[in-house]
C-alpha positions as CSV (number, residue, x, y, z in Angstrom):
1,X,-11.8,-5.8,24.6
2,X,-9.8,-2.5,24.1
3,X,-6.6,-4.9,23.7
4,X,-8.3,-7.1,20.5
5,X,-9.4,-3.2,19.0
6,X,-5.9,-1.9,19.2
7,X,-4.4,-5.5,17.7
8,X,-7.2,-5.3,14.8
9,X,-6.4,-1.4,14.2
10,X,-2.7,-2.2,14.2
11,X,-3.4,-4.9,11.7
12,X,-5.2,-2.1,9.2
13,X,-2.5,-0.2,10.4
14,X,0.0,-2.1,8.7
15,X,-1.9,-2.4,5.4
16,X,-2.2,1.5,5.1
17,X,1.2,1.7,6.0
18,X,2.5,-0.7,3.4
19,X,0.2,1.2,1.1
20,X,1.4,4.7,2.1
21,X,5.1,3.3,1.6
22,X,4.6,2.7,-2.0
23,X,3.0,6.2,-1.8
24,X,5.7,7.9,-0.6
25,X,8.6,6.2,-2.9
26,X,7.0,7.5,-6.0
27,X,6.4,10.6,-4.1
28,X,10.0,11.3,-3.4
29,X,11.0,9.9,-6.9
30,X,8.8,11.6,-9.2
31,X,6.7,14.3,-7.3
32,X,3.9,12.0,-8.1
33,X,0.6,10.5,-5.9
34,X,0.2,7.2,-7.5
35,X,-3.8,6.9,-8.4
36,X,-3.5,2.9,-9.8
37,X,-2.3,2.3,-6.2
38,X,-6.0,1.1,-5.5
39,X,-6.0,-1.3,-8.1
40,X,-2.5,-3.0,-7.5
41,X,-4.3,-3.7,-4.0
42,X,-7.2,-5.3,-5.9
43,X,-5.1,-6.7,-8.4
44,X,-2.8,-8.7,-5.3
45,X,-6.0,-9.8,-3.8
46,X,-7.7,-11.3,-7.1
47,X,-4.5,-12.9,-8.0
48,X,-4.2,-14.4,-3.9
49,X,-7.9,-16.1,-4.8
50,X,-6.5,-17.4,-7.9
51,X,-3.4,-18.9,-6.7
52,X,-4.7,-20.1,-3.4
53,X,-8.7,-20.9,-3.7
54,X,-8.5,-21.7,-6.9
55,X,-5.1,-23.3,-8.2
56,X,-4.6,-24.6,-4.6
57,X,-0.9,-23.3,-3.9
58,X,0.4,-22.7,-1.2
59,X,-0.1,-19.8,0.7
60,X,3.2,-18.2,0.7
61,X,3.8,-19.2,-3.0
62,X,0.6,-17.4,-3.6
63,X,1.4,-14.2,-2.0
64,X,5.2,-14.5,-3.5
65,X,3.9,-14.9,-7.3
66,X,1.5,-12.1,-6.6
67,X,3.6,-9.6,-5.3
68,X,5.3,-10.8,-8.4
69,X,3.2,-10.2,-11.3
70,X,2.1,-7.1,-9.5
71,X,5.6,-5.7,-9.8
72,X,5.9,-6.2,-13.2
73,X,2.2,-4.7,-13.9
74,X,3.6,-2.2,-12.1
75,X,6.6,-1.9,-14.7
76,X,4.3,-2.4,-17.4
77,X,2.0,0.8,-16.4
78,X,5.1,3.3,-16.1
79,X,6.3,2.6,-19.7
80,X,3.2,2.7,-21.0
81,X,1.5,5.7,-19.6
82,X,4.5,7.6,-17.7
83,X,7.8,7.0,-19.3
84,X,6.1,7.8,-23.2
85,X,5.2,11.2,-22.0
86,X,7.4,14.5,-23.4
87,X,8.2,16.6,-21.0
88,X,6.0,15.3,-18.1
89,X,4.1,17.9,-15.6
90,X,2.8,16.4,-12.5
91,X,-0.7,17.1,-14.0
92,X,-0.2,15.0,-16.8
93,X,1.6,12.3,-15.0
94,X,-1.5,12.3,-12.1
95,X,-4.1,11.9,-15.1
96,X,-2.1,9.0,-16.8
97,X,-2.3,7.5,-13.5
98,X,-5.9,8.1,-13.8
99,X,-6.7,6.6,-16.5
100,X,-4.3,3.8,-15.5
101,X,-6.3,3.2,-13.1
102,X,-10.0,2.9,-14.1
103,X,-8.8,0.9,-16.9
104,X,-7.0,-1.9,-14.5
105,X,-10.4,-1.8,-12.0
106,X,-12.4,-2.2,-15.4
107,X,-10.3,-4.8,-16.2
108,X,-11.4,-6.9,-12.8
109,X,-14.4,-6.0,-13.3
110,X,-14.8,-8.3,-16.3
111,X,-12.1,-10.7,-14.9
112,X,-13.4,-11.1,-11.4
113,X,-16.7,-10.4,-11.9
114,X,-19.5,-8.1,-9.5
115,X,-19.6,-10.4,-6.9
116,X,-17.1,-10.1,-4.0
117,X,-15.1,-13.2,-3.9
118,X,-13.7,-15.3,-0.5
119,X,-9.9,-15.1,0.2
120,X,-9.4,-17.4,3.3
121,X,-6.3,-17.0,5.3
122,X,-3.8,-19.5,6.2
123,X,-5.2,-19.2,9.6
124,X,-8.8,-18.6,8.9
125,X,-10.1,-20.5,12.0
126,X,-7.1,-20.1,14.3
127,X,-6.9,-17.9,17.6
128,X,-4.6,-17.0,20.3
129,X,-6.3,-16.5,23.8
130,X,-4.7,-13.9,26.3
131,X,-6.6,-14.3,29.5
132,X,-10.4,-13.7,28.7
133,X,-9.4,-12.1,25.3
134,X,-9.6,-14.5,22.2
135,X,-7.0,-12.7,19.2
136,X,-7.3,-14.0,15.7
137,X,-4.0,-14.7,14.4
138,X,-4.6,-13.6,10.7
139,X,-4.0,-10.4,12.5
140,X,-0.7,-11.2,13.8
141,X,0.3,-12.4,10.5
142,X,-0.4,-9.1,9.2
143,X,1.4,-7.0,11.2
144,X,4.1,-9.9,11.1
145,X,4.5,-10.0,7.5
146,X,3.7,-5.8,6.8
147,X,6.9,-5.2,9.2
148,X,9.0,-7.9,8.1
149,X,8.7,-6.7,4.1
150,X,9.5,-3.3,5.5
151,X,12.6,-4.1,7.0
152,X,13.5,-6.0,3.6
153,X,12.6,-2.7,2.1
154,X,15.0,-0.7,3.9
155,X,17.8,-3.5,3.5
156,X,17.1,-3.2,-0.6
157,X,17.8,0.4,-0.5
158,X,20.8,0.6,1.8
159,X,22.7,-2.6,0.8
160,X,21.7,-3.6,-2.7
161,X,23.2,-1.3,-5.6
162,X,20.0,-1.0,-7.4
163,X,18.6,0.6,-3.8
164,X,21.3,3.1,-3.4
165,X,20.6,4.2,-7.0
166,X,16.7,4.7,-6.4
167,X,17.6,6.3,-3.1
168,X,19.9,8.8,-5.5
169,X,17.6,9.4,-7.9
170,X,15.2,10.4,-5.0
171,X,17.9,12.8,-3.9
172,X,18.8,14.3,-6.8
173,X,18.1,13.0,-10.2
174,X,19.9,15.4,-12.4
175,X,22.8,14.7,-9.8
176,X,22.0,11.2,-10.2
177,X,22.3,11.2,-13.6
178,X,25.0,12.4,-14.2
179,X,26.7,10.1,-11.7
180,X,25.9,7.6,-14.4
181,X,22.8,6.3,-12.7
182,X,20.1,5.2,-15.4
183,X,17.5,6.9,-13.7
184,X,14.5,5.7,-16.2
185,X,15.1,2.2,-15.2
186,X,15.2,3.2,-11.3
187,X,11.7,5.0,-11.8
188,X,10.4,1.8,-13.5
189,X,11.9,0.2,-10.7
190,X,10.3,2.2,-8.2
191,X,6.8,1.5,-10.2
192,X,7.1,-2.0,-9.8
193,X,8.5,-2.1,-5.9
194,X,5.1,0.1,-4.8
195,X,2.9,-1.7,-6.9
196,X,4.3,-5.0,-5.6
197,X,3.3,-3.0,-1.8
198,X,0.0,-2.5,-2.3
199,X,-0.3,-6.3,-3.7
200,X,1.0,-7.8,-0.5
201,X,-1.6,-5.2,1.1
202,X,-4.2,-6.8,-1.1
203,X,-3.6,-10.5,-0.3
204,X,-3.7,-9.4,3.4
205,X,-6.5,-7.8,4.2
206,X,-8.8,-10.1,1.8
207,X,-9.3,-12.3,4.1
208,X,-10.3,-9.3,6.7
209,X,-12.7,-7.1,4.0
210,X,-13.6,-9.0,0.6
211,X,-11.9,-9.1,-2.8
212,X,-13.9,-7.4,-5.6
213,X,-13.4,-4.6,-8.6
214,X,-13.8,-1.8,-6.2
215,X,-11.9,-2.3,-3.5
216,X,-9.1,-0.2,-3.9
217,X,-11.0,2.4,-2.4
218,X,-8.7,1.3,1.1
219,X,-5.6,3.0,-0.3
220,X,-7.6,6.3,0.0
221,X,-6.6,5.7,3.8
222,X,-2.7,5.5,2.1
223,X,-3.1,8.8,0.9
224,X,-4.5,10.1,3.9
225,X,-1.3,7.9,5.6
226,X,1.4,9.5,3.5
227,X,0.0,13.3,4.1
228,X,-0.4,12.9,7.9
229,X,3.2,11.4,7.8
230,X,4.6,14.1,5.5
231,X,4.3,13.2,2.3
232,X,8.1,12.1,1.6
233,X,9.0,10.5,5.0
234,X,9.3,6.4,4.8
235,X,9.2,6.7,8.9
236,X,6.3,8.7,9.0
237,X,4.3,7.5,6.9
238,X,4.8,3.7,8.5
239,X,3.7,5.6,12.0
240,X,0.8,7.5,10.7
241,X,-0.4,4.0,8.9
242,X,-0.1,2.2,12.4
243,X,-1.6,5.3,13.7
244,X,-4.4,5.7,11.3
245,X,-6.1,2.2,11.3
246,X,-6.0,1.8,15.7
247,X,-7.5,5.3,15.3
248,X,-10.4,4.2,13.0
249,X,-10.8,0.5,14.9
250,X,-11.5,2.6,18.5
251,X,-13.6,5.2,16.9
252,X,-16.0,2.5,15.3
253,X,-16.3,1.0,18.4
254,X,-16.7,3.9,21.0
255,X,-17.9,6.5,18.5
256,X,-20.1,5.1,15.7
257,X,-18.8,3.1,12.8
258,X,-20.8,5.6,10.7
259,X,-18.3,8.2,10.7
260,X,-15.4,6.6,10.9
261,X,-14.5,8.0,7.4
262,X,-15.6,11.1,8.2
263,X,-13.5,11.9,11.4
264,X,-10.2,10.4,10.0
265,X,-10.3,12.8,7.0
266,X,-11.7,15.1,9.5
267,X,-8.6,14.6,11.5
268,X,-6.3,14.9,7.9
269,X,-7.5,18.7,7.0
270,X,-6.6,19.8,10.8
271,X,-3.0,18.0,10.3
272,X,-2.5,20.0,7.1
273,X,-4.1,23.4,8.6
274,X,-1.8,23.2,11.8
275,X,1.1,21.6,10.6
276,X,1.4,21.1,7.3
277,X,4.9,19.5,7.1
278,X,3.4,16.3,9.0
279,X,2.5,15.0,12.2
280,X,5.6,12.4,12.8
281,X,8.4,14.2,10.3
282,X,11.3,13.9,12.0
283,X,13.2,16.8,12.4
């Protein structure tokens, strides 16, 4: 039993982690918590029912044209409600972000309709048994598919010339700049790379929660990801992800699932009172 709760808390493990990735790469490019990063993650998930209950694609096609369309959404959002801004504060680029945001989930609303809707997994029916454990594999494929677009992550920034330029402009941009680097098109860039994150979160875990309007409420659990982690660390904020959903999985079964929510943020204002830096920033 206590092997199956860790394997289902590393599998929401790797969804905040995805989710606190795109986090913390607008976070070390623009200062900026991404508030529409809810609604990419229901965005990904109604466009994984359309594709794949609906239009009957493939899976994997499904998930590809979704992370897809959700990076250019993504593009589409920063040049409407970020780039037009003069002189941006962080204030004014959080309440863009905002409003970004309530208008995409009020957009699913009327899309997708009140109703949750059913996202079936590739492996919906399929388990591996260990012994006297029986382990669904849509978990495995999460965690499978969560670490392998990480490392294709951190392959686009070190090896691609449009990564090294992002990973300049979240040096330095002024520096970056004037090195020639078009830093406006890297931030756009950076829009569309988290917003294509928290889509592939979206098409994973539907299958696990439901897909409706209001379910980007999970990448609250991003946020609380990326702060435990450090706020601008890509490697702490994977571990505090991984971290953060076996935490909840074992305290929902030997605690109470009733505060589940309560002890993880719990747990997030003692991180920040005793070490405010970050549990797992490497030093």
């Amino acid at each position: 039993m206590f092997l199956l709760l860790v394997l289902n808390g590393l599998s929401m493990g790797a969804i905040y982690a995805l989710m606190a990735l795109g986090m913390v790469i607008l976070l070390r490019s623009l200062n900026l918590f991404n508030f529409v990063q809810g609604e990419t993650v229901m965005g990904g998930a109604f466009l994984g029912v359309l594709f794949y209950m609906v239009l009957k694609l493939p899976f994997w096609a499904s998930f590809g044209l979704a992370l897809v369309l959700m990076a250019l959404l993504g593009a589409v959002v920063e040049r409407l409600a970020i780039n037009p801004l003069k002189n941006p504060t962080v204030n004014s680029m959080i309440t863009a972000t905002i409003a970004a945001g309530v208008i995409l989930q009020n957009v699913g609303l009327i899309l997708g309709g009140p109703e949750p809707l059913i996202l079936n997994s590739p492996v919906q029916n399929l388990k591996l048994t260990i012994g006297n454990q029986t382990i669904p594999l849509h978990s495995l494929l999460i965690i499978g598919t969560a670490i392998l677009l990480m490392v294709l992550l951190q392959c686009f920034f070190h090896f691609t010339k449009a990564g090294i330029c992002i990973r300049a402009v979240m040096a330095d941009r002024q520096a970056a700049q004037m090195m020639g680097v078009r830093v406006s098109r890297m931030i756009t860039l950076t829009f569309a790379i988290s917003s294509a994150l928290g889509a592939a979160s979206g098409v994973l875990v539907g299958p696990v929660i439901y897909v409706a309007f209001d379910m980007g409420f999970i990448a609250m659990k991003s946020f609380a990801a990326a702060i435990a982690g450090g706020m601008y660390s890509f490697f702490g904020a994977v571990v505090a992800g991984f971290c953060l959903g076996v935490l909840e999985t074992l305290l929902s079964a030997y605690v109470s699932s009733a505060y589940r929510d309560v002890i993880t943020y719990a747990l997030i204002i003692a991180v920040l009172l005793v070490r405010p830096q970050g549990l797992f920033v490497r030093k």
